[in-house]
N, C-alpha and C positions, 0 to 999 in steps of 0.2 A: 504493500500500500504506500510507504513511502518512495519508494522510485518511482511508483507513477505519479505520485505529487511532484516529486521532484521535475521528473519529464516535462509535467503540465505547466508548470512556471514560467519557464519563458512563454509558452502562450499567453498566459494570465499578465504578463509585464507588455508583451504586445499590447493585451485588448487594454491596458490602463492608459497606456502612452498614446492612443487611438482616440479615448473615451470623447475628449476635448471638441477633437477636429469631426468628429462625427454626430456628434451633437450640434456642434456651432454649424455644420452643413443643415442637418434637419433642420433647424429653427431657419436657416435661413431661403431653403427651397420654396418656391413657391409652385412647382408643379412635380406628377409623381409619374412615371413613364416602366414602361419593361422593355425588355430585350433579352439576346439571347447571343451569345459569342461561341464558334467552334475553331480551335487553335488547333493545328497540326503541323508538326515541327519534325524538321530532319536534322540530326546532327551528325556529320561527316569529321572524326579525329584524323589527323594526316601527321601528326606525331606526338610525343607523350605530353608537350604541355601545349598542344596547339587545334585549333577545330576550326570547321566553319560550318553554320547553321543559317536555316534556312526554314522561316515561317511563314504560314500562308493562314490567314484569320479574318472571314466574312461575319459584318456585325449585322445586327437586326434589331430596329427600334421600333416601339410601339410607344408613340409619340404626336401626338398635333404634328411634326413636321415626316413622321412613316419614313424615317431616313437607314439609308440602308448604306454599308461602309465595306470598301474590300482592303483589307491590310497583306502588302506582300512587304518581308521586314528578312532580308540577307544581310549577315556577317562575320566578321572574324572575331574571335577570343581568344585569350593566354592567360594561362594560369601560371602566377608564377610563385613564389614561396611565403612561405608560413600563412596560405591562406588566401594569398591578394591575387586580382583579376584583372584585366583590361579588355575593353573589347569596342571596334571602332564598325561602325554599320548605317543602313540607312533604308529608310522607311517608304514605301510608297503606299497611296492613299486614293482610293477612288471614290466620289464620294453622289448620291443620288440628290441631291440637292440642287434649290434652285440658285444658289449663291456660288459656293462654292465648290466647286468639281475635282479638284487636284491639290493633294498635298506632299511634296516629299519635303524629306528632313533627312539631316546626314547628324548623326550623333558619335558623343564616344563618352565613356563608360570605363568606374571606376570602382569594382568593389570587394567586399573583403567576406570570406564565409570561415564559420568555425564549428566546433562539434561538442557539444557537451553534453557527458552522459546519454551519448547517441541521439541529443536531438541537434539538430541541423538549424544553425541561425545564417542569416544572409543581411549584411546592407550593403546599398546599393547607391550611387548617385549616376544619374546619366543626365549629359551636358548635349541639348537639341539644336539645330538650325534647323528652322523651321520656315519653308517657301511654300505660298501658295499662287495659283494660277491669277485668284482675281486681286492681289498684291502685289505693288512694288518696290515694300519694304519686309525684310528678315525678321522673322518671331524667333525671340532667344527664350529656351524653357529650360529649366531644372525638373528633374524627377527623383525623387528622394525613398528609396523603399528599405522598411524592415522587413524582414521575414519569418519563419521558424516552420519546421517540419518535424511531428514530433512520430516516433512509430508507438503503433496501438499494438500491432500482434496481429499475426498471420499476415505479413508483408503489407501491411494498410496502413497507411501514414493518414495524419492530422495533417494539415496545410494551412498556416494563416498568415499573411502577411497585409501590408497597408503601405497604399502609395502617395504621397501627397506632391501637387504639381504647382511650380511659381514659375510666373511669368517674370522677364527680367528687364522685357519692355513694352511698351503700349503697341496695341494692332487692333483694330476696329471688329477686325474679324474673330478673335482668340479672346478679346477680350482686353483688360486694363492690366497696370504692371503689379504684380504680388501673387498672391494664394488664388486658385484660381480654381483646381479641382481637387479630389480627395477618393481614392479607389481602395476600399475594403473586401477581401477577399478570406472565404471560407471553404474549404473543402475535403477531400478525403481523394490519396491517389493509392495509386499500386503500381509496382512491375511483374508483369503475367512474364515475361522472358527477358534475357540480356538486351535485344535488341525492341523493346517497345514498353511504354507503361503508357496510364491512364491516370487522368484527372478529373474530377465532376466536383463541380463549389460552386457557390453563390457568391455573389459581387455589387457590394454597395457601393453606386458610381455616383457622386457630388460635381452637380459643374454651374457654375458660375462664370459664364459667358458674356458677348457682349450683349445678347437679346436673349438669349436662357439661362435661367434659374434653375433647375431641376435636381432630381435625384434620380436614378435608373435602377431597376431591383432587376439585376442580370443573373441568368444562369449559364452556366460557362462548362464547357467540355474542351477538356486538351488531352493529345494523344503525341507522344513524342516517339519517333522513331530514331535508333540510331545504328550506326554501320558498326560490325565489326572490326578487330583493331587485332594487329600482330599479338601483341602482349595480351593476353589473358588481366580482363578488367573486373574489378569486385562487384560484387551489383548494389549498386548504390540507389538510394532510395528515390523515387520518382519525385522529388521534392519542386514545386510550382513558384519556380518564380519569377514574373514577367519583366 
């Protein structure tokens, strides 16, 4: 009983350092929306501290504006010691809208992951440029994420982590410079084999835009594939973090 308290803790220090930004989004939404997100991820290792991955993730809102979103997001990562990560990529955006049609952004990424008493914590900063087609100025965004992945037994992990998003300057379209969105995430994943796992959570999306206010109550499916590798790899936990 006590190591799965123990286990639980860093969830429970998550959901507190969360509590704040998740509340001050409720109170300040003014409208409530759903959707539904399916992430499928390849990751290609081409040596031991090196990969490159490749994501394809069609969104679906159910919203006053019925906006529908294709995300293709390739890049490279390095893992390098005691922990620390890099990884430089860039995002393309299609978007069903009658405003805005096209977003890319070229990011790079900076984070560090540890392990205690087998639960898996992750933070994360990624640093955006961000272009859009009906734009003739750059949106600079920060993305700031914690994580934790804890396992329950019989290969089933806990998943929670929280993203909060600041704009670092004004764009009409993205909205004003500061706090601007807030992404909570819940769920439970697995690895069925070396090469594939699954993830299924829920996702409290917070945006604060130029003309939306909202909150989005998403359900979210991600299925990660990846290639085998010379060296014999440990199977490590399907742990979720975007």
């Amino acid at each position: 009983m006590s190591e799965a308290r123990s286990r639980l803790a860093p969830a429970g220090c998550l959901a507190l350092l969360t509590l704040v930004l998740v509340l001050s989004a409720q109170a300040r939404a003014a409208d409530q929306g759903a959707a539904g997100w399916i992430e499928v991820k390849l990751r290609v290792p081409f040596a031991e501290r090196y990969s490159f991955q490749l994501m394809t993730e069609p969104r679906i809102f159910q919203n006053p504006d019925q906006l529908r979103i294709l995300l293709i997001r390739p890049w490279f990562d390095v893992m390098l010691p005691h922990g620390f990560g890099v990884a430089l990529g860039y995002d393309g955006l299609l978007f069903s809208h009658p405003i805005i049609k096209q977003e890319h952004r070229l990011w790079q990424q900076v984070s560090h992951g540890h392990v205690w008493q087998h639960v898996r914590s992750l933070l994360r900063f990624r640093f955006e440029q961000r272009f859009f087609s009906q734009a003739d100025r750059v949106s600079v965004r920060g993305r700031f994420l914690l994580g934790v992945g804890v396992p329950l037994g019989l290969g089933i992990d806990l998943l929670v982590n929280n993203e909060f998003f600041v704009n670092f300057n004004d764009l009409p379209i993205v909205g004003v410079q500061g706090y601007t969105e807030n992404r909570l995430y819940g769920g439970f994943g697995r690895r069925f084999a070396p090469w594939v796992s699954v993830a299924i959570g829920y996702q409290m999306q917070w945006q604060d835009l130029d003309a939306v206010n909202l909150i989005n109550h998403t359900v979210m499916v991600g299925v990660v594939f990846e290639t085998p590798t010379r060296r014999p790899r440990s199977r490590r936990r399907p742990v979720r973090f975007r």
